[in-house]
N, C-alpha and C positions, 0 to 999 in steps of 0.2 A: 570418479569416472575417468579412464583411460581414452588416451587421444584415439588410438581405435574407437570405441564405443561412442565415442560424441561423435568420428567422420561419418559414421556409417548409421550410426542410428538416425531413425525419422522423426523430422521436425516438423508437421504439420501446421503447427500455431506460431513456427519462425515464420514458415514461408508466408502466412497469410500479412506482417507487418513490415517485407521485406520492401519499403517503398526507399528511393532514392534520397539520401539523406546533404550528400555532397558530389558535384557533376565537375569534375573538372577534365578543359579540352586545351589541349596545345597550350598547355601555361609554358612559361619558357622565363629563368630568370638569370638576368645578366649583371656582373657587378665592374664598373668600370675602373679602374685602377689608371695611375699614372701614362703609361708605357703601352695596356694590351685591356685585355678583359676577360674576366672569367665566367665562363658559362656553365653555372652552376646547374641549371636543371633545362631540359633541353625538351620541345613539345611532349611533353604529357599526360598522358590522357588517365583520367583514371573512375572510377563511380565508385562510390562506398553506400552500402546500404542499411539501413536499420536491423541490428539484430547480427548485423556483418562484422566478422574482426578481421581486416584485414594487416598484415604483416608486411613493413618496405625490408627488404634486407639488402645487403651490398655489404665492399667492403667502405673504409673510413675514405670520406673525401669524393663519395659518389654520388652529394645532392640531398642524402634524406634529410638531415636536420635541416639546410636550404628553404625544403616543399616544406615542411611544419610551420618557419617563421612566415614562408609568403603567405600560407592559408589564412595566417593573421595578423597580418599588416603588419611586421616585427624586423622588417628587416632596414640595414641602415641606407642613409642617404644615397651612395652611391649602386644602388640597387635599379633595375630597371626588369619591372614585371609585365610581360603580355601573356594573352592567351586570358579562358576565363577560368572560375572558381564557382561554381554555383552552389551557395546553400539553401535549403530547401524548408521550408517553417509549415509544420500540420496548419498554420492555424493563421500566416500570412504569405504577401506574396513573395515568390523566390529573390534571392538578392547575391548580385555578383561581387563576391569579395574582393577580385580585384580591382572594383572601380567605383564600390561603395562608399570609400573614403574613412579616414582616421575617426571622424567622429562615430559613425554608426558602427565600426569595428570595435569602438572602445565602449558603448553602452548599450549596443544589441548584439555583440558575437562572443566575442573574448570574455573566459568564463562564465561566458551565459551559459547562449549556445553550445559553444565549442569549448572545450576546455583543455590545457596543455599542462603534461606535467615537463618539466624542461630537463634537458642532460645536465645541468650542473646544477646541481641546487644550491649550492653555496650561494654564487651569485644571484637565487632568486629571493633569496630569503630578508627578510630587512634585521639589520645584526641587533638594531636597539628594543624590539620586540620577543616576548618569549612566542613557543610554537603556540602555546593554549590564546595569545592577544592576536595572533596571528588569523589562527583559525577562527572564533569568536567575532572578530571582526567580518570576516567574507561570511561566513555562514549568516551576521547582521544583515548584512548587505542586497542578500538572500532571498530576506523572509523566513530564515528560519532561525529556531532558538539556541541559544548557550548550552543546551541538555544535550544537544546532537554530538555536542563536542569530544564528552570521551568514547564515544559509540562508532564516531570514524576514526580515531588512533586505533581502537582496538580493529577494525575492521582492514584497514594498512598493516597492521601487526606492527602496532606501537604503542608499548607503556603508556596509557596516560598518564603516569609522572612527567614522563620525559616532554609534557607535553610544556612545562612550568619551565623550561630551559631554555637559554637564548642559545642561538644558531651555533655561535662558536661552541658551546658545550655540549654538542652533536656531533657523535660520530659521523661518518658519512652517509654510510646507510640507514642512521635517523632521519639525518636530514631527506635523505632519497625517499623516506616515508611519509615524513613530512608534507613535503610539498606536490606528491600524491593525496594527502589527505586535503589538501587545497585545493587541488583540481576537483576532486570528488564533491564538496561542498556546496557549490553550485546546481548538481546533480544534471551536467550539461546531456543533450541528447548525443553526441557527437567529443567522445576523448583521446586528442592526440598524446601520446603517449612517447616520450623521446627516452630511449633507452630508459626504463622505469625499476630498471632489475641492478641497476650500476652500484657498485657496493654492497651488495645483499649476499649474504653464504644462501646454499641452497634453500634450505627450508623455507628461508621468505623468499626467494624469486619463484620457487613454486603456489604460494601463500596468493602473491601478486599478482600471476599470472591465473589465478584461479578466480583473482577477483576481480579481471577485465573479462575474466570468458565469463563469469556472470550478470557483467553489465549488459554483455551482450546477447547472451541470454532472456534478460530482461525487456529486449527493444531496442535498446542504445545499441549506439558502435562504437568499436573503437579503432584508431590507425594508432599500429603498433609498428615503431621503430628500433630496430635491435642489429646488433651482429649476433644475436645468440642465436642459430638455427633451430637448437634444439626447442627453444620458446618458444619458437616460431610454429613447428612441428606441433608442439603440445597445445597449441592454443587457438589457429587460425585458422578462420575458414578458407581464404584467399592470399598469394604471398604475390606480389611485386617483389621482382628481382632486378635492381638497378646497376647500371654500368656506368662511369664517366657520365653525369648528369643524365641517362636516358634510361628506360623501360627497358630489360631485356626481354625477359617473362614474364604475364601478370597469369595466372589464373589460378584451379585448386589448390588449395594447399596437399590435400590427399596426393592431387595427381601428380603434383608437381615434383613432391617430398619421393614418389614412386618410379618417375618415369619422366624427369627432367627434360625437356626439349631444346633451349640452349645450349650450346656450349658452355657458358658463361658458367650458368645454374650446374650443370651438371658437375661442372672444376671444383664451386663451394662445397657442392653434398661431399664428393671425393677427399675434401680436405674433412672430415668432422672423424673424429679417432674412431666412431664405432663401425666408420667403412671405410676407406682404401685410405686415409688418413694423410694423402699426399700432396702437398700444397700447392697452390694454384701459381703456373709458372710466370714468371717475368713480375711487373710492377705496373698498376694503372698507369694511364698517361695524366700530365697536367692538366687541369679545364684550363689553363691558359695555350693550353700546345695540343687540340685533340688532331686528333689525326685523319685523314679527310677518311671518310665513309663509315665503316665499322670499327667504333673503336676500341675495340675486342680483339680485331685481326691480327696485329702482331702477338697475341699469346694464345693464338686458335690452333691447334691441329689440326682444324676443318678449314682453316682459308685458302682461297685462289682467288684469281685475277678480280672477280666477281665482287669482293669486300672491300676494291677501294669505291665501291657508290656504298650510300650509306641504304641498310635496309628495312622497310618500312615493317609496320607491325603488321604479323600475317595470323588470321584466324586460325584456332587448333579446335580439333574435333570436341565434343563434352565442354567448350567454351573457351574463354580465353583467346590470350595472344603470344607471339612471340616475334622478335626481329629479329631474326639471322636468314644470309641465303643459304646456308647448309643446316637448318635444321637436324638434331638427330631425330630419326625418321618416326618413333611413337610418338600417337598423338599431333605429328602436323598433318595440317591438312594438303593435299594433293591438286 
């Protein structure tokens, strides 16, 4: 199925389980360092729904791996998280991941629940373990059996031989399937996905991406974090578009990918070879140095006096948001 044909065709029986799966308001996370502090992710709002794939894109260093670790209590001492996180369980009552604490993170959320496959997998891996003791063991863990085991390599699109390998004798993009096929095991309602494509030649990043659009498919969601637009494009229902720690655009992916409303958003589409291929000028600023109001505006051709306050999110017609005071003018609202 072509990404046309899934925007456009009707999902009656998505809509009907599209209940809210994760609610989070004004998270904001700060890491404090000797000298300053980096403000890694800055009020955030965002809902992800059952049956939802929602896509973070930005360029490197603008918060999304950041928002992945907060969601699950991952991040190091010097971290300071407010605002909330709500997960939302069919079948108990809602629980705020930021203030539920280390113990019910580590045996009600983290791979239950939520599942993450991480950007590096080297370091996720444990080197004295092959993949088959690896997986075997969490699938234990589970409730489910040893037989499941070559049925998710093959479904990762990984040899089960290669399953019999310890970490170092994995290529990269074994390993990147690998600990995809660990996250899957669990069979969480909710999978963050942190660049899952990284090392893959085409054939499996398309392989990959076909098999989170079927998770979602299924009920589940997934938050998908990439630079690759075009994954993005091919597989999402919804794309957040982040700047220097903040939301610039959340809303369709159809509409977004069609008729961009930031500035921001519309610079990346411009940069991808199949359209005007021109790269987006100047260099983010440092989250330890943002810049007071919009911190987009020294590389806007839309700014004036207006962008040194910073601009809140403003509702756009057919849903969504955006934060700029110059809007391009589709799709905002008036």
């Amino acid at each position: 199925m072509t990404t046309t044909e899934r925007l456009t065709a009707p999902a009656p029986d998505r809509a009907a389980v599209r209940r809210p799966l994760l609610t989070v308001d004004d998270l904001g996370v700060q890491f404090r360092l000797r000298d300053t502090s980096v403000h890694a992710v800055t009020d955030l709002n965002l809902t992800v729904r059952a049956g939802e794939l929602l896509a973070i894109v930005g360029e490197s260093g603008c918060g999304k791996s950041v928002l992945a670790h907060a969601l699950l209590g991952l991040l190091p001492g010097n971290a300071t998280i407010t605002g909330h996180a709500v997960l939302h369980y069919p079948d108990a009552d809602p629980v705020d991941l930021v203030t539920c604490g280390q113990r019910h993170l580590a045996r009600r959320v983290r791979g239950r629940r939520v599942g993450l496959v991480p950007q590096s997998p080297a370091t996720a891996l444990n080197p004295v373990r092959t993949g088959r003791r690896l997986l075997t063991e969490t699938l234990r863990a589970h409730g489910r059996g040893r037989e499941d085991c070559d049925r998710l390599a093959v479904d990762v699109g990984l040899d089960p031989a290669d399953l019999d390998r310890y970490p170092h004798e994995l290529s990269g993009g074994m390993a990147q399937r690998l600990v995809t096929a660990l996250a899957l095991a669990p069979d969480p309602s909710l999978l963050i996905a942190d660049e899952p494509t990284t090392g893959l030649d085409r054939p499996l990043v398309d392989h990959t991406l076909d098999l989170l659009r079927r998770r979602c498919d299924d009920g589940s969601a997934v938050v998908l974090i990439t630079h690759d637009l075009a994954a993005a494009q091919r597989v999402a229902d919804t794309v957040a578009v982040m700047y220097a720690s903040r939301i610039a655009e959340h809303r369709d992916a159809g509409q977004l990918f069609t008729a961009p409303t930031h500035p921001y958003a519309a610079a990346l589409l411009d940069a991808l070879p199949d359209r005007a291929f021109r790269p987006v000028p100047g260099d983010p600023p440092m989250l330890t140095a943002l810049p007071p109001g919009c911190s987009f505006a020294p590389r806007c051709p839309r700014r004036t006096d207006l962008c040194a306050s910073q601009p809140p999110p403003t509702p756009l017609t057919g849903g969504g948001t955006v934060a700029c005071h110059h809007p391009i003018t589709t799709g905002a609202v008036t």
